[in-house]
Structure formats: structure tokens, C-alpha cells
C-alpha positions in Angstrom: 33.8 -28.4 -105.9 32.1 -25.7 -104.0 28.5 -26.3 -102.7 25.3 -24.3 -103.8 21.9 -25.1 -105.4 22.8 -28.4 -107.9 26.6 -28.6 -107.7 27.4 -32.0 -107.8 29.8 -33.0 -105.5 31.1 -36.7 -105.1 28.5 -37.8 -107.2 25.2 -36.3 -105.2 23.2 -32.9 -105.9 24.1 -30.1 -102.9 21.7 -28.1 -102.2 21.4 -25.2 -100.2 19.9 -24.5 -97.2 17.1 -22.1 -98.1 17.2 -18.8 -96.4 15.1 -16.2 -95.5 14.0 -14.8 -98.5 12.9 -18.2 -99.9 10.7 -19.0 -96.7 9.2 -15.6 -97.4 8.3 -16.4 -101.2 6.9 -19.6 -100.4 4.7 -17.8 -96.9 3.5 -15.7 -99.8 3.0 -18.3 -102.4 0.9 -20.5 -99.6 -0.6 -17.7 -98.7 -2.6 -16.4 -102.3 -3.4 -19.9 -103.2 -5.1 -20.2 -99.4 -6.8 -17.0 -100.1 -7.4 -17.0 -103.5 -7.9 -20.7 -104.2 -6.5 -22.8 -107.0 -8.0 -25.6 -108.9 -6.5 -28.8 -110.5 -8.3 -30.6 -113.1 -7.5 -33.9 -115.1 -8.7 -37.2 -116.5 -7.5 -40.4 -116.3 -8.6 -43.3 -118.5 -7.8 -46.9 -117.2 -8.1 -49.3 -120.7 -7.3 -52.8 -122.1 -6.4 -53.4 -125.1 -7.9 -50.5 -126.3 -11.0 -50.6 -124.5 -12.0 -47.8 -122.5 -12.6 -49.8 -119.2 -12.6 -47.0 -116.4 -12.7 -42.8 -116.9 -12.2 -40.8 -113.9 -12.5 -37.1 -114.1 -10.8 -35.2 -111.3 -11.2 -31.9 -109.9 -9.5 -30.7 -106.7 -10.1 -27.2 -105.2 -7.7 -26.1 -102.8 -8.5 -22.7 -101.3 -9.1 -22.0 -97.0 -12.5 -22.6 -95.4 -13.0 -19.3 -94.9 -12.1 -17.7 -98.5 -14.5 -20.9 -99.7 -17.2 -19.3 -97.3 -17.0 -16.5 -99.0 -17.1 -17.2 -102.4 -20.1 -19.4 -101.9 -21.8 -16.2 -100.0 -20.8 -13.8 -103.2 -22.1 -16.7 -105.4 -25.6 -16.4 -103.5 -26.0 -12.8 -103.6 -25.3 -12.9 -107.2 -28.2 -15.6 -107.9 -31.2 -13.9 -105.8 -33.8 -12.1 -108.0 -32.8 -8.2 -107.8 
């Protein structure tokens, strides 16, 4: 069978090798989420037997120090009495 993304061959998943264009769109990718930030949010309940014994809620904000610098600074100017 010929090789590419997913063909199986003798059993196993091929994949191939990502070029240049792929390193480019995840550079880019890495890039906006560093400069832009992203946030991931969820919950998780840990019960017994139908009782609620631990919540956690669960908030991660990924975004470079200096684009979080920033934010905070535009945040600040924002709240001062005009």
C-alpha cells in the first residue's frame, strides 16, 4: 500500500512527515493564541454513590506575558474615573 497521512500499512497508521507548509500553519496557530490568548474552562465533580463529594472548577488562560501585560494595562485605563 502506498504511504501518506492514515494509510494503513501492515497493520500500523503511516503518517507523513509534515512539511513546510504544516510547520507554517501551526508557527501561525501558536502564534495568535500567544498573542491573542485563549481560555479553557471546565468542571469536574468527584462523587460516591451519588453524592457530590468534591467540585472543582477550572480555568486556564494561556496567552504570552507580554500580550497578558497588556490586557491588564487596557483593563486599567478602562476602570479610572474619566
Amino acid at each position: 500500500m502506498a504511504e501518506g497521512g492514515g494509510t494503513p500499512v501492515a497493520g500500523r497508521a503511516v503518517r507523513a512527515a509534515a512539511g513546510p507548509e504544516e510547520e507554517l500553519v501551526l508557527a501561525e496557530l501558536v502564534s495568535r493564541v500567544l498573542d491573542r490568548g485563549v481560555v479553557v474552562a471546565g468542571d469536574v465533580t468527584i462523587s460516591v454513590a451519588g453524592i457530590d463529594l468534591v467540585y472543582l472548577g477550572l480555568r486556564l488562560h494561556l496567552t504570552a506575558v507580554e500580550s497578558a501585560e497588556e490586557q491588564e494595562a487596557r483593563r486599567a485605563r478602562r476602570a479610572e474615573p474619566g
